[in-house]
N, C-alpha and C positions, 0 to 999 in steps of 0.2 A: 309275201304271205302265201301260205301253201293251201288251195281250196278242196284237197280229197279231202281234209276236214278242218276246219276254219282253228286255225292255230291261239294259244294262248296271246296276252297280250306279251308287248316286248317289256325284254328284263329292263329294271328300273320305275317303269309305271307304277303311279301307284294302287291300289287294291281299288276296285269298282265301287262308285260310291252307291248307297240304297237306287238311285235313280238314274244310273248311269245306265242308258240301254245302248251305249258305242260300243260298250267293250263285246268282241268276240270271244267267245268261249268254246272249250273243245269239248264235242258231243260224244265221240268215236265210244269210250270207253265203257259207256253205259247203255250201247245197243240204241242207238236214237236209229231208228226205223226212218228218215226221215236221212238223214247224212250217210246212211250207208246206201243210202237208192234202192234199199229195197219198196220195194213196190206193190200194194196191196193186189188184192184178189182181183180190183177192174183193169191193170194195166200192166203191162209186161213189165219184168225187173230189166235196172238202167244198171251197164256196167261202164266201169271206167274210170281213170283216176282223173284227179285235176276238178271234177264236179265241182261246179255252184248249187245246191240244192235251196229250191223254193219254191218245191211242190206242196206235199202235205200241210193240212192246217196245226202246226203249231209255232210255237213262236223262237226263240235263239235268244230269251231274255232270263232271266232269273226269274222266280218268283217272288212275291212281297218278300220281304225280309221278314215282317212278322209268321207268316207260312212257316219261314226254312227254320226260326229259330223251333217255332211249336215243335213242330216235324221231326226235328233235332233233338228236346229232349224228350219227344217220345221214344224216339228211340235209342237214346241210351236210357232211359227206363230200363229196356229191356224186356217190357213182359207184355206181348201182344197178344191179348187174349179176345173175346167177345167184348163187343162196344154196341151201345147201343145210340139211335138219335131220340135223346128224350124232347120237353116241351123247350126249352129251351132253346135245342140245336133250329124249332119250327120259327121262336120267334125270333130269330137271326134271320132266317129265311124273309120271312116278312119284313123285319124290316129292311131287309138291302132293296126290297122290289117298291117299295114305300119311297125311302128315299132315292130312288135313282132312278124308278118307271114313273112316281102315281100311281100304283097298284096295291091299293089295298086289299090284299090277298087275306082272306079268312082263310084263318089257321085250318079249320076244321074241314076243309079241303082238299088239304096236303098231303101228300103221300111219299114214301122212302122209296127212291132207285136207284139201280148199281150205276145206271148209264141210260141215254136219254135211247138209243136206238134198240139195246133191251127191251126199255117201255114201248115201245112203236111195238114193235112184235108182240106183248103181249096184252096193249089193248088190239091188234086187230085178230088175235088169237081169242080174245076173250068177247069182242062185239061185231064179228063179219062172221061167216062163212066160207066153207072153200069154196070159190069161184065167184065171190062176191068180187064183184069193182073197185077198185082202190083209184082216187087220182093223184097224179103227181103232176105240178107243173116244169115241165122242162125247158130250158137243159138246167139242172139241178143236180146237188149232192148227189154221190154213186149209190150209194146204199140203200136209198129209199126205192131204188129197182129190186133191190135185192130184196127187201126187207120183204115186199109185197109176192113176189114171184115164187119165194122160196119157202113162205107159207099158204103156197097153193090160191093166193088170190089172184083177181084180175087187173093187170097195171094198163091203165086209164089215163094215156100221157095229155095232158092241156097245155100244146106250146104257146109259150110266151110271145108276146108279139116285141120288135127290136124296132122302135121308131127315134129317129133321131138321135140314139145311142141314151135310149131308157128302155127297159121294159114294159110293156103293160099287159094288162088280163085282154085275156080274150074270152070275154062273158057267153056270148052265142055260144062259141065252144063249149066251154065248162058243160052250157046248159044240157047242151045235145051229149055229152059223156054222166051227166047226174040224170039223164031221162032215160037213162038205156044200160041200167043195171047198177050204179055205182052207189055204196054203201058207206061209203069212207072219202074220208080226203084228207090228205101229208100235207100241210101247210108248213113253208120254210119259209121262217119270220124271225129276223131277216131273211133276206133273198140269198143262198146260198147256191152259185158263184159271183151271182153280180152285184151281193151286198146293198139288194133293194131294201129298203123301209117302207114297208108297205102303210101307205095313209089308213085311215079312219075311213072314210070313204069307201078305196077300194075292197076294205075287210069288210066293210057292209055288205058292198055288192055282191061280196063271195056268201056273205051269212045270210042274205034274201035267197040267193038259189038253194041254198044247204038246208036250210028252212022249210022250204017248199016241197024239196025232193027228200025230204026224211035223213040227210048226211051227216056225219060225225065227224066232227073237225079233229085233227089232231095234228098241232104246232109244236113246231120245232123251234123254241127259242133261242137256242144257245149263243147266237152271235150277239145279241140283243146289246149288250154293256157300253160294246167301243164304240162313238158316236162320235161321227166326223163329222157332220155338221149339226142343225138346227132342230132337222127332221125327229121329232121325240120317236120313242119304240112302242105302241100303241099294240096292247096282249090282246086279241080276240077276244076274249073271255068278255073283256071290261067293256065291249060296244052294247052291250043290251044284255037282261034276261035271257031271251033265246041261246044268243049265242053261250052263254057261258052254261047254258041247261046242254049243249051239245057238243060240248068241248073238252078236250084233252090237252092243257099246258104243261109243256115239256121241257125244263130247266136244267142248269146246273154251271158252276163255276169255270168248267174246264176250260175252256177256248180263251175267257176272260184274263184269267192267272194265271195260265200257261200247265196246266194240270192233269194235262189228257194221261197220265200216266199214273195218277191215284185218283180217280174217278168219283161222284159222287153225285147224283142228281133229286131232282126232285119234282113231282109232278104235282098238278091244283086242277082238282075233277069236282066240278061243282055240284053237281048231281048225287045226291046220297047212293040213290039204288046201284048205280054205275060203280060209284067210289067204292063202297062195300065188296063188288063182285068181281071188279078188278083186283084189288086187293087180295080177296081170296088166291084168285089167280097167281097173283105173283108169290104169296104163301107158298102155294103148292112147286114152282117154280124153282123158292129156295132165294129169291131179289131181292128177300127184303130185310136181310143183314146187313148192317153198315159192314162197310171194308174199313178199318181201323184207323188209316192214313188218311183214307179218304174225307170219312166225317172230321175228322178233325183239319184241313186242309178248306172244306168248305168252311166252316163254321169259325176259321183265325182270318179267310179271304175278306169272306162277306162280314165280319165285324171288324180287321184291321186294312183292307185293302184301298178304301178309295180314295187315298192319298197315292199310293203306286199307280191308280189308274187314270187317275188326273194327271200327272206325270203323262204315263204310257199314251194315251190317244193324242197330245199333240204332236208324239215323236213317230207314229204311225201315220199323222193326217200328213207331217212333213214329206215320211216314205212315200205316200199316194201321190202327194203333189212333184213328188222326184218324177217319180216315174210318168207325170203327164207332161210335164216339161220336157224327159226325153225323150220319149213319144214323140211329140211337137216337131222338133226339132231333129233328132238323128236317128227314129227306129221309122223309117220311111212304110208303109203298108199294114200298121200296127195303131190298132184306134183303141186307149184304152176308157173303158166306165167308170166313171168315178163312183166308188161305194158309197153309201147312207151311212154305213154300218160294218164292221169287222175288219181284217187286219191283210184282205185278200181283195187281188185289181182282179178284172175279167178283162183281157185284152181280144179283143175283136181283132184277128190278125188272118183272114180270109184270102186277102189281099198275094200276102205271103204264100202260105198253105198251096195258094193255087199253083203259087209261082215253081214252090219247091218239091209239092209232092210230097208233104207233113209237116207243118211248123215244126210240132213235138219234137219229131227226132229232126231234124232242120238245128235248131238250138242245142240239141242233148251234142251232135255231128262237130258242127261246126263253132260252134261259142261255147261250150263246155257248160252251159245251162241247164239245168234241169227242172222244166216246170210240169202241172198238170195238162195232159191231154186233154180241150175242151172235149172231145170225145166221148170220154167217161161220161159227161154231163149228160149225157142222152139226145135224143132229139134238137135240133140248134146248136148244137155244143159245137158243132164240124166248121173245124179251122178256128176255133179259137184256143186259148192255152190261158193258165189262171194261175197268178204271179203274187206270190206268199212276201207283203214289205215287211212282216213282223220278225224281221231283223235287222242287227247292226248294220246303220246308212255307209258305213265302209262297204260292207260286203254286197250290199246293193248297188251302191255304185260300180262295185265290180261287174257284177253282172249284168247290167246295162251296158257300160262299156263295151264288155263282151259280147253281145248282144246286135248293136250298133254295128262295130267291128266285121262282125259277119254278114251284116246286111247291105255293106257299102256296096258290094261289088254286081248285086242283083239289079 
């Protein structure tokens, strides 16, 4: 099998059944940003043939079958015009979060987005200041540096503390970054690299300080769906009054269904005065036309998908437990976190990093791997690299393999 881009299956197979997430499929021809190694705006572009690619977050699976048919005959329809998301398209939304969170989301909440990191930007365009405090806890998602920095705010890093190969808050902290100018706070919920589930508990602790110091929460849900183990996905919103009086939920199907390419989000701001004025906001903006594909992609996901996704998380919880097994056993200086939550490992590889003078390109070199620079992650992130299993266990196995291979001789 040829890995500059992951080859079709061999002649004779038969067609991929609805749930078949083995089969390999070839990306190349459709720009998958993701198998060409091109490399977004935080990290240099990776060249070179032969790549394993398992950096960026999306997946190497099909979408539901009921998606691709929708999808299918809209577009031989043929006539893409204005779409809109009526009441309907809202109580889809509701109920997917109903039954799959316990969230009963009031409708009258909800709000239309093209994209969850749009919305970041323009609630902290529509309720900060320039130079107002933004926090983010690190080492986290790339973008939420961006998102803050480049609308002239203050980025207010809260590193995470790494005990025992978990995360936890570091409250003191927070306290002393929410007492000293901070107006906002990026909640990634899930924990996005290390795929924490953040308890009931610790979203308290974060909503007593946020509380107190006048903060506006705004979470990032998007990982929320794939649930590897027991740990439920607990929305800020739903811990108290307060919090949901100072909170922005931040939604959408893509990571779940594999969608990042016809986008489609949606936000639940409980607060009338807020919802109203953000809303204007994104009016003016121009956010708050459905994209054609998109509304329709959420709205066949979230009313036909959870049979694909019940499927999908045991054949990603398998990926996860691959890759701790060979961890264990033959990736020697290589500790990975087992996630709560999504379809991506956080491998703690420090160990290595020291040894080689960059895991990143160490792997990219040497094993023809391609993962995320923990780096990007900001703060904490140094030396570790973050390993995308949401693909065919053949091709992960490869790239373990390879991996190994490279490490024997250190």
């Amino acid at each position: 099998m040829t890995y500059s881009q992951p080859g079709v299956p061999a002649a004779g197979k038969p067609a991929a059944e609805e749930f078949d997430f083995g089969v390999v499929h070839d990306r190349s021809q459709f720009g998958s940003a993701k198998w060409a190694n091109q490399w977004d705006e935080f990290s240099p572009r990776v060249e070179g043939e032969g790549l394993i690619s398992l950096w960026t977050a999306d997946m190497d699976f099909r979408a539901p079958e009921p998606v691709i048919a929708r999808l299918r005959e809209a577009v031989n329809h043929g006539i893409y015009g204005y779409t809109k998301r009526d009441l309907r398209h809202y109580e889809i939304v509701k109920s997917w979060f109903e039954r799959r969170h316990n969230w009963d989301v009031d409708m009258a909440t909800l709000l239309p987005a093209p994209a969850i990191m749009p919305s970041v930007a323009a609630i902290l365009r529509t309720f900060t200041q320039p130079g107002d405090g933004v926090i983010v806890q690190a080492p986290v998602y790339s973008p939420y540096f961006q998102v803050v920095r480049d609308n002239n705010r203050t980025l207010l890093i809260n590193r995470l503390r790494l005990v025992e190969g978990d995360y936890e808050l570091d409250l003191d902290d927070f306290e002393r970054l929410a007492a000293n100018g901070a107006r906002a706070f990026l909640l990634c919920n899930p924990h996005n690299p290390a795929g924490k589930a953040w308890t009931r508990e610790e979203l308290e602790s974060l909503d007593s300080l946020c509380e107190r110091y006048g903060i506006l929460v705004i979470s990032d849900d998007i990982h929320c769906d794939i649930r590897l183990n027991d740990r439920p996905h607990v929305v800020f919103s739903t811990i108290g009054e307060g919090a949901a009086a100072k909170s922005f939920i931040c939604t959408a199907p893509t990571k779940t269904f594999n969608l990042a390419g016809v986008p489609s989000a949606t936000l639940s701001v409980a607060d009338s005065k807020r919802r109203e004025e953000l809303f204007r906001v994104m009016q003016a903006s121009f956010m708050v036309n459905a994209n054609f594909f998109g509304r329709i992609a959420l709205e066949v996901a979230y009313t036909s998908g959870d049979q694909w996704l019940d499927h999908l998380t045991p054949y990603i919880r398998n990926n996860v437990n691959l890759v701790l097994s060979w961890a264990a056993e033959s990736l020697p200086g290589i500790s990975p976190i087992r996630p709560d939550a999504s379809f991506l490992v956080w491998l703690d590889a420090r160990e290595v990093d020291a040894k080689v003078g960059g895991v990143h390109r160490f792997f990219v070199e040497r094993a023809g791997v391609n993962l995320y620079d923990g780096r990007v992650y900001g703060p904490g992130g140094e030396g570790f690299i973050r390993l995308n299993v949401g693909c065919p266990r053949s091709v992960l196995e490869e790239a373990l393999a390879r991996m190994a291979s490279a490490l024997s001789p250190l």
